[in-house]
C-alpha positions, 0 to 999 in steps of 0.5 A, a space after each residue: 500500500 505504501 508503494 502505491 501511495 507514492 506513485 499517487 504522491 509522485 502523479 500529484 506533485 508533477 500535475 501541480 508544477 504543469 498545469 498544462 498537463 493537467 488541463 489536456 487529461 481533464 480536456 481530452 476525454 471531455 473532447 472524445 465524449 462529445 465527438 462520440 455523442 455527435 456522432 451518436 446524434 447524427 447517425 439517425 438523421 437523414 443525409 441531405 442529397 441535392 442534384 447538381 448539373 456541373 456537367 451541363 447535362 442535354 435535356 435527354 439522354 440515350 444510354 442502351 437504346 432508351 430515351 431519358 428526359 433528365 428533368 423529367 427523371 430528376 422530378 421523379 427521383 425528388 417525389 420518391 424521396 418526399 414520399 419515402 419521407 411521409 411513408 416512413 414517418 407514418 404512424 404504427 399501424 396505419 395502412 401502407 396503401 395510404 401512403 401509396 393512394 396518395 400518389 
């Protein structure tokens, strides 16, 4: 028990001459546990997605013989997505095709 309590003693005196040291061991976990809870908090939200046209798409496209209008398909992938977002914040047990007829 003795030895021990000089470690203690020793880990003391060295905190008390640099209290740099001591604030970067109080700080550090405190740094990680907010990182930790961000990214606990932030795992279940839903990822921001936006469609940019840097490429300067034409207004259709042809790829294996079929026929794409890309503002046309570009609607059609933005009005899935809202109602994928009103069919998963629907509530418990209310019926599927109520989602569906709204379309």
């Amino acid at each position: 028990m003795n030895r021990i309590a000089l470690l203690l003693r020793k880990d003391v005196l060295v905190l008390r001459r640099s209290p740099l040291l001591l604030g970067i061991l109080i700080a550090y976990p405190l740094t990680i546990a907010l990182l930790v809870g961000l990214v606990a908090s932030y795992g279940s939200s839903k990822p921001r997605v936006a469609f940019v046209d840097e490429d300067n798409l034409p207004a259709s496209v042809v790829l294996g013989g079929k026929r794409f209008d890309v503002s046309h398909t570009i609607d059609q992938v933005s009005n899935n997505e809202s109602w994928c977002a009103s069919r998963a914040t629907r509530p418990i047990g209310s019926s599927p095709t109520a989602a569906w007829s709204r379309s």
